[in-house]
Each structure stands twice: as structure tokens, then as C-alpha cells.
ZARO-166216 format. One record per atom (N, C-alpha, C, CB): residue number from 1; residue in three letters; chain; y, z, x. Coordinates in nm, 4 decimals, m for minus. Glycine has a CB too. Layout:
lumfi/lumlo/pami/yy/zz/xx
NUM/ALA/A/Y/Z/X
...
// end
This chain:
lumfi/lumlo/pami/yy/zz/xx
1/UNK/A/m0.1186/0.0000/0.0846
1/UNK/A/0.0000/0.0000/0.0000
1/UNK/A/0.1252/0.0000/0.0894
1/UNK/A/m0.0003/0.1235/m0.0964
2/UNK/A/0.1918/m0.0896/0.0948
2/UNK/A/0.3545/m0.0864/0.1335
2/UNK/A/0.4145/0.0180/0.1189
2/UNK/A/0.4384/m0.1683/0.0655
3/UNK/A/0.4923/0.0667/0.2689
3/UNK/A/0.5825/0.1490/0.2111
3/UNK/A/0.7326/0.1705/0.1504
3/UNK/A/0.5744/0.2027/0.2718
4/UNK/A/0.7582/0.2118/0.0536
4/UNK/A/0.8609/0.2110/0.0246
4/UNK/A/0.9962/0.3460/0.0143
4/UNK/A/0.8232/0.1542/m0.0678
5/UNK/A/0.9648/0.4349/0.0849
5/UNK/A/0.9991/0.5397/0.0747
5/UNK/A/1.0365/0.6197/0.2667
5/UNK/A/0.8762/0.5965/m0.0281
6/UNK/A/1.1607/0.6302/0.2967
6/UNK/A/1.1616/0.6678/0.4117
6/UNK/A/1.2728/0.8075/0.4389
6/UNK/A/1.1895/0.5394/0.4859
7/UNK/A/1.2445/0.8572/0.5537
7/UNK/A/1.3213/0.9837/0.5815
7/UNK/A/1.4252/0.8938/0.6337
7/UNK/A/1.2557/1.1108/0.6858
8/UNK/A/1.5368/0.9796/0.6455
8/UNK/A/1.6837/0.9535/0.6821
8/UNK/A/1.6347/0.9064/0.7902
8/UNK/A/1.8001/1.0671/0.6922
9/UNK/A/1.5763/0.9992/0.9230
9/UNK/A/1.6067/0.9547/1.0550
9/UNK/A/1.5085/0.8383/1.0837
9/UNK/A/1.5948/1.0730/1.1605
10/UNK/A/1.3609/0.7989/1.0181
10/UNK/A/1.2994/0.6917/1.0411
10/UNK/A/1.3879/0.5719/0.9877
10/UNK/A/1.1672/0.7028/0.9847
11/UNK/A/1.4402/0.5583/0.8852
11/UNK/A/1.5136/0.4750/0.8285
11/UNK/A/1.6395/0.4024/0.9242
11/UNK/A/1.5577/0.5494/0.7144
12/UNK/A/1.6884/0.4880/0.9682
12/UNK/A/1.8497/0.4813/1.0688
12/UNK/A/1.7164/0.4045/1.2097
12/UNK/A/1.9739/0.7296/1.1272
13/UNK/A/1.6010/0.4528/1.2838
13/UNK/A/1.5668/0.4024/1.3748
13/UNK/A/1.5026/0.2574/1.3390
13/UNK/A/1.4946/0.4935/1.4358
14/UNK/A/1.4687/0.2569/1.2129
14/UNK/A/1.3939/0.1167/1.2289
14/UNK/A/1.4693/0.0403/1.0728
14/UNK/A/1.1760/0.1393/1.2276
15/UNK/A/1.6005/0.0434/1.0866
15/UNK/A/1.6646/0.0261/0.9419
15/UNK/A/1.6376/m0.1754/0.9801
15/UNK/A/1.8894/0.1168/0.9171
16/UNK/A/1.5742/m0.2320/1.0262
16/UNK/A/1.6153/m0.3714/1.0460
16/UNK/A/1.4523/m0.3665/0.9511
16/UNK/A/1.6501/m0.4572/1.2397
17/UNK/A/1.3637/m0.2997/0.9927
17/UNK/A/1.2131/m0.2951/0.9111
17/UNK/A/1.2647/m0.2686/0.7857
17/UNK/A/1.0903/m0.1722/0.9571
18/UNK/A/1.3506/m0.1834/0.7587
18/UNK/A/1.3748/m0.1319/0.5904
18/UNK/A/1.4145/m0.2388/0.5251
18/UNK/A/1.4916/m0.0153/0.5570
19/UNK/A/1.5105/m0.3068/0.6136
19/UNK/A/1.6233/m0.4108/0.5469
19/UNK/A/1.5242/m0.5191/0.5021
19/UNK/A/1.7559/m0.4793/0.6644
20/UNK/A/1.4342/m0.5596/0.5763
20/UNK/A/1.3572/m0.6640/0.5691
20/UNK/A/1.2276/m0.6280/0.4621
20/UNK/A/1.3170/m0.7003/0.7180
21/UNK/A/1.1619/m0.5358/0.4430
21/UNK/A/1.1252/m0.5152/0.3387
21/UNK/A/1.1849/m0.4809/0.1752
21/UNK/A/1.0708/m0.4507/0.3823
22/UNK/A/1.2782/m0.4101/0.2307
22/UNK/A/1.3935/m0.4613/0.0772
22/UNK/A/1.3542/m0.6087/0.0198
22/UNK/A/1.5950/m0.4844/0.1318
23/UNK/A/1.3931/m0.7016/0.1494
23/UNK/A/1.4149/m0.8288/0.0931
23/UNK/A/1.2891/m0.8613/0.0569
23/UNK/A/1.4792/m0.9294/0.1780
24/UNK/A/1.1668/m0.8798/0.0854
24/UNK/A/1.0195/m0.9120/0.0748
24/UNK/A/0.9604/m0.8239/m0.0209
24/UNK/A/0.9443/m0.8994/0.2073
25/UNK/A/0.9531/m0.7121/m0.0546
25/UNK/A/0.8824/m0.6134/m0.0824
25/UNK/A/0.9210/m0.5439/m0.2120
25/UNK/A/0.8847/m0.5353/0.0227
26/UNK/A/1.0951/m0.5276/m0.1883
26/UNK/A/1.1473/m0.4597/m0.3591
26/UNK/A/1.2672/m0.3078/m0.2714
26/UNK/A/0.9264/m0.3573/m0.5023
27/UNK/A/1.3091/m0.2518/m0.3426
27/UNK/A/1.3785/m0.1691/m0.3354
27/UNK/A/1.2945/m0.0500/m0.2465
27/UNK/A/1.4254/m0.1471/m0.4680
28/UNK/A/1.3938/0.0118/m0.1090
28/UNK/A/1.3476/0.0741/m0.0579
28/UNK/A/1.4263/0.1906/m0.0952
28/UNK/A/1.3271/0.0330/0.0513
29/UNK/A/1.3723/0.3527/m0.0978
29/UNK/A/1.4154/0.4549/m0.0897
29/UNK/A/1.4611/0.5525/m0.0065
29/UNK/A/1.3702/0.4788/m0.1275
30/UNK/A/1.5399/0.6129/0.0792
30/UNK/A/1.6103/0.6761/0.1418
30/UNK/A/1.5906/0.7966/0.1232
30/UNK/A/1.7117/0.6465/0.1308
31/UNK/A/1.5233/0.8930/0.1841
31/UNK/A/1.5717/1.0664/0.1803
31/UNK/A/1.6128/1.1196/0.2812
31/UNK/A/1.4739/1.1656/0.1502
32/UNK/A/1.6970/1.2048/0.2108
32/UNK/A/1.7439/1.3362/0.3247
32/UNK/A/1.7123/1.4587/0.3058
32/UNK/A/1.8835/1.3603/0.3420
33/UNK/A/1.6820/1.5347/0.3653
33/UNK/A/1.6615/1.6786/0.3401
33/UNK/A/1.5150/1.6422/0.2122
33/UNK/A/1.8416/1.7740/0.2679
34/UNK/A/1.4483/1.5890/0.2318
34/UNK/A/1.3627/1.5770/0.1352
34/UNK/A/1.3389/1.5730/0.0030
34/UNK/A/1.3198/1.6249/0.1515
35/UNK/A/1.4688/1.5027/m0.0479
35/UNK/A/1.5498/1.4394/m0.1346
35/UNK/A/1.5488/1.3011/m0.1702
35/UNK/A/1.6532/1.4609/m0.0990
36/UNK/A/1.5829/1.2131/m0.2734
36/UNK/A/1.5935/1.1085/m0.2948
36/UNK/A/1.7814/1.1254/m0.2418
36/UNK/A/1.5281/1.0667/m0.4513
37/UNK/A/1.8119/0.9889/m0.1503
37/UNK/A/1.9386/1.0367/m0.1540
37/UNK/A/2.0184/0.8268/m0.1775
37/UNK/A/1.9786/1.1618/0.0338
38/UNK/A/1.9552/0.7750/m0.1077
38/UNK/A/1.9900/0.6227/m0.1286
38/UNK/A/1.8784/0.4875/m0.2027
38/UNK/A/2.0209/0.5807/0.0259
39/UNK/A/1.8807/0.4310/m0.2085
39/UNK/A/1.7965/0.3064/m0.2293
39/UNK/A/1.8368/0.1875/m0.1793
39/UNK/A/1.7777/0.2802/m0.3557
40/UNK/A/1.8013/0.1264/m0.0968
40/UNK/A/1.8564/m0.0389/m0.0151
40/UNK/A/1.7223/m0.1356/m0.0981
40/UNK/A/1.8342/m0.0433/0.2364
41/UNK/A/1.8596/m0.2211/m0.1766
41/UNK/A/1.7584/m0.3645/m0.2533
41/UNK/A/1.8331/m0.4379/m0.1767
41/UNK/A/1.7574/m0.4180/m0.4440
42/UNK/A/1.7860/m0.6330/m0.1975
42/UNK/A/1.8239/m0.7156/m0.1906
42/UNK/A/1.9453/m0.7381/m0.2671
42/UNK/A/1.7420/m0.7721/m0.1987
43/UNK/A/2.0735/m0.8484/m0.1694
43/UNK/A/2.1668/m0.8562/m0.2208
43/UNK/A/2.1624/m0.9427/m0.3339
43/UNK/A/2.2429/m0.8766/m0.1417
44/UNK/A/2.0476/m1.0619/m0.3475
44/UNK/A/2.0548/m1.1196/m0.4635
44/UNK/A/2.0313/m1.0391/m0.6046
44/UNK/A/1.9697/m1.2177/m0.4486
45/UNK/A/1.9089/m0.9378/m0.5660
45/UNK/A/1.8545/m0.8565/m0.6747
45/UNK/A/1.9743/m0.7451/m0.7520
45/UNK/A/1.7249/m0.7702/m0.6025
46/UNK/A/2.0117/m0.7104/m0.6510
46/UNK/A/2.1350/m0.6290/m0.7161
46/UNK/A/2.2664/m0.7159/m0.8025
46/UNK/A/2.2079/m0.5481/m0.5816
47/UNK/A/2.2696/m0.8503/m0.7202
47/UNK/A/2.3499/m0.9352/m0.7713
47/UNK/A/2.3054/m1.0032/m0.9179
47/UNK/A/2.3673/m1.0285/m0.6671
48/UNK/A/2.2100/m1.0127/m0.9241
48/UNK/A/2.1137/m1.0314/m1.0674
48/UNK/A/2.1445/m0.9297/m1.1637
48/UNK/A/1.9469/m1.0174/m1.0431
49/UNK/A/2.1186/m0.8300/m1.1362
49/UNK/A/2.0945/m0.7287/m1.2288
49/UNK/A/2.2457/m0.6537/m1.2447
49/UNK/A/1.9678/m0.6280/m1.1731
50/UNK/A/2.3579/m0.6918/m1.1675
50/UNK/A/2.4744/m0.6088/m1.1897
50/UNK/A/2.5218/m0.7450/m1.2491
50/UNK/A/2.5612/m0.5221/m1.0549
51/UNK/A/2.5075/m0.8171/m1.2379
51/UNK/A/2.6127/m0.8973/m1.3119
51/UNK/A/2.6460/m0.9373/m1.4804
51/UNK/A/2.5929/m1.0100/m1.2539
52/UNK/A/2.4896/m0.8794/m1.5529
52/UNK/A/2.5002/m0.8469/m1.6914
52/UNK/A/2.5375/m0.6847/m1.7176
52/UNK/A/2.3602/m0.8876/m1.7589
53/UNK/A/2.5027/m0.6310/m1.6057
53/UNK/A/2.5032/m0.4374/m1.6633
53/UNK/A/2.6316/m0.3854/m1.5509
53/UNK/A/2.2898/m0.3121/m1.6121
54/UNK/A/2.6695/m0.2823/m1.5622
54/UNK/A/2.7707/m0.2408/m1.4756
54/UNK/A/2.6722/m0.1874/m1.3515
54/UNK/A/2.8783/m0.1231/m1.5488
55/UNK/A/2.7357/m0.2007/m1.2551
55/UNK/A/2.6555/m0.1265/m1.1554
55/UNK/A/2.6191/0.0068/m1.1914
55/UNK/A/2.7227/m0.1185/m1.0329
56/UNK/A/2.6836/0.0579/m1.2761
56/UNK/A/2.6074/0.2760/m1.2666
56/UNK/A/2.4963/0.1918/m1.3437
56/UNK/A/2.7175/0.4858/m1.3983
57/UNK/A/2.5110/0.1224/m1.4719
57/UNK/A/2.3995/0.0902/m1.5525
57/UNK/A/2.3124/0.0365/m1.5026
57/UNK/A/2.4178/0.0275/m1.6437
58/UNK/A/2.2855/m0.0380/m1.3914
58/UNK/A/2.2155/m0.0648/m1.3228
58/UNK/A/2.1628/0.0194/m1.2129
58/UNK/A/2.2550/m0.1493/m1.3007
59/UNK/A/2.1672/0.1560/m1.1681
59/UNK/A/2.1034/0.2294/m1.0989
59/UNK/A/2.0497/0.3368/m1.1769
59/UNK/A/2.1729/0.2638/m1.0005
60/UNK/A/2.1007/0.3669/m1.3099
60/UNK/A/2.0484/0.4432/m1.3800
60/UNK/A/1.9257/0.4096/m1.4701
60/UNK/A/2.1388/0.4821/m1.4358
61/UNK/A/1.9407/0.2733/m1.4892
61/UNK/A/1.8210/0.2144/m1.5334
61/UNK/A/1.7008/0.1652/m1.4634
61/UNK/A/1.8546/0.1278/m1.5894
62/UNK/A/1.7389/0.1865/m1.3012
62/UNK/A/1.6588/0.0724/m1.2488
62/UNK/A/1.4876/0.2040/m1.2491
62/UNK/A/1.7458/m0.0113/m1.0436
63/UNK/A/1.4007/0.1344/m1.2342
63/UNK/A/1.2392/0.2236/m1.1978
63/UNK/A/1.2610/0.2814/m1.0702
63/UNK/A/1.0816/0.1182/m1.1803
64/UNK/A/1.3313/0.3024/m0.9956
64/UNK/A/1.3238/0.3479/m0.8251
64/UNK/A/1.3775/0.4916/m0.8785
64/UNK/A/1.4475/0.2451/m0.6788
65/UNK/A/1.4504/0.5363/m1.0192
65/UNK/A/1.5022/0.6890/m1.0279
65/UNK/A/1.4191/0.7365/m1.0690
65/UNK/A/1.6107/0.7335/m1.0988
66/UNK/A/1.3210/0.7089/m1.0969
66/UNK/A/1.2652/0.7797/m1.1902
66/UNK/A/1.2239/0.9268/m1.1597
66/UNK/A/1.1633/0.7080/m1.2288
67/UNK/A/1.2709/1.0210/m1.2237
67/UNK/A/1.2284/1.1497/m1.1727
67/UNK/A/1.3714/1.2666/m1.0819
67/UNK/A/1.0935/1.0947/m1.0567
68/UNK/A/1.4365/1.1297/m1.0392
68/UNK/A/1.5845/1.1791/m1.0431
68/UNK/A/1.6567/1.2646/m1.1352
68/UNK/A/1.6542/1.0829/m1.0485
69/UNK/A/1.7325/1.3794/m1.0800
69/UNK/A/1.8143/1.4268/m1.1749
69/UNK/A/1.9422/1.3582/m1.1745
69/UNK/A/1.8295/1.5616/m1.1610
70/UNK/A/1.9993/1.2796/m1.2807
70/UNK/A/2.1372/1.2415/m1.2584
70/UNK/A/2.2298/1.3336/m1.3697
70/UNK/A/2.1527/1.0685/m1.2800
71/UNK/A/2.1693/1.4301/m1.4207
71/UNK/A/2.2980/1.5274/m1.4694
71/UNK/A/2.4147/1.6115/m1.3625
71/UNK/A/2.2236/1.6506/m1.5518
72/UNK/A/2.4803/1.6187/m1.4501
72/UNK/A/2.6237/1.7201/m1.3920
72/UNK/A/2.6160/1.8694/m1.3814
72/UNK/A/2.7535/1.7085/m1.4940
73/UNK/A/2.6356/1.8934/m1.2872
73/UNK/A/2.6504/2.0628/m1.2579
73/UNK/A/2.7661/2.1042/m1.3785
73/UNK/A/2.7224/2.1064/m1.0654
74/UNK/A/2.8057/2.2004/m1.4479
74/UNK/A/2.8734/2.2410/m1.5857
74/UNK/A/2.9514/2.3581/m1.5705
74/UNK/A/2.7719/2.2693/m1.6999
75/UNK/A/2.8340/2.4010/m1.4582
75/UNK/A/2.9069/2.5659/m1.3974
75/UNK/A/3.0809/2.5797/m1.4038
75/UNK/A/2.8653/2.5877/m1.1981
76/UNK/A/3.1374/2.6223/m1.3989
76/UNK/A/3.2641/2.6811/m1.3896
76/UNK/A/3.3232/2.6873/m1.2246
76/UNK/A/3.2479/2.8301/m1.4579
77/UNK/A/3.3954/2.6468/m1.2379
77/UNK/A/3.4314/2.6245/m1.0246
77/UNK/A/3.4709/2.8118/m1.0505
77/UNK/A/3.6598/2.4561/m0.9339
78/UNK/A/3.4506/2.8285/m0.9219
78/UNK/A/3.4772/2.9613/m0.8352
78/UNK/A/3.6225/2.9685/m0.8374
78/UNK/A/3.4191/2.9591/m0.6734
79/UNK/A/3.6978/3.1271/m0.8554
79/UNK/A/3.8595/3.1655/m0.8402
79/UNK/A/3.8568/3.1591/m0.6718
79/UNK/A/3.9147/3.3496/m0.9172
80/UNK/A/3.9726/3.1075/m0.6504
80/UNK/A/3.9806/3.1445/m0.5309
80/UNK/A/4.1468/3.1946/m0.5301
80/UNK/A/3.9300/3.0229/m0.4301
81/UNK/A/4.1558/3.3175/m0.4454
81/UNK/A/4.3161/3.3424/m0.4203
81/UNK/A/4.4091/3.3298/m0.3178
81/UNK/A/4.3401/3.4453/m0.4362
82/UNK/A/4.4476/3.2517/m0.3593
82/UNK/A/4.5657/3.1451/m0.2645
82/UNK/A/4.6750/3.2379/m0.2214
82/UNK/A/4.6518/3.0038/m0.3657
83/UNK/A/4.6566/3.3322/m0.2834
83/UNK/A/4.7703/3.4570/m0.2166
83/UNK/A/4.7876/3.5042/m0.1336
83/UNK/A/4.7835/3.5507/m0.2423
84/UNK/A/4.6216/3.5731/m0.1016
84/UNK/A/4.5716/3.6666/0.0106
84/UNK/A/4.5838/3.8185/m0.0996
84/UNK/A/4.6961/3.6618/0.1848
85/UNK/A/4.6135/3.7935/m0.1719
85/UNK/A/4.6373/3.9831/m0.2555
85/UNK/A/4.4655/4.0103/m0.2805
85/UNK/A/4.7581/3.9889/m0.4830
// end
């Protein structure tokens, strides 16, 4: 099975292998910290698929999230005092 899924630092050393399976292979995945953090497709494929949907609509829909959280943190930001008191 092809891989499609790489750590930050393998990715950055052999990103010309990533790039090139993008193009041959389909959308590659990116982690950091053992995270989903990027995805590298082909420029036509993205160009296909963004040009009827907006680009967010097109990463939110695409099969490579699946399992992604794309909600919003809701929490309340932290006081901070700008005074010093």
C-alpha cells in the first residue's frame, strides 16, 4: 500500500518524494506533533475541485479530513491586566 501519510521532519527531508506522489498517487498528509496538520494535492486537482466550491468547501469536504476536528474553541479568552494592579 502507498504511502500517504508523513511526519513533519520525513516530509521536509524527502518533500520532492511527497510532491511527486501527490501528483501520481492522490493527496498526501502532513503531521506534526502527531497530528494531522497539512495535506499537499496536485495543482490541477485542487484546481478542479476549487473552482466550483470555495476553497474552505473544498478542504472540508475533501476524504483526506476525515476524522479531523474542524470545530472552534468557544472558551472565553483569559483577563489579562494591562495595569500591573
Amino acid at each position: 500500500m502507498p504511502k500517504s501519510t508523513w511526519q513533519l521532519q520525513e516530509a521536509k527531508a524527502r518533500f520532492s518524494e511527497v510532491v511527486t506522489r501527490a501528483l501520481r498517487e492522490g493527496p498526501q498528509t502532513v503531521t506534526r506533533r502527531g497530528r494531522d496538520a497539512v495535506v499537499i494535492v496536485a495543482a490541477d486537482s485542487f484546481r478542479r475541485s476549487s473552482s466550483t466550491r470555495r476553497p474552505r468547501d473544498f478542504f472540508r469536504q475533501g476524504p483526506f479530513l476525515d476524522g479531523v476536528d474542524l470545530g472552534r474553541d468557544r472558551s472565553p479568552a483569559r483577563r489579562v491586566d494591562l495595569c500591573g494592579s
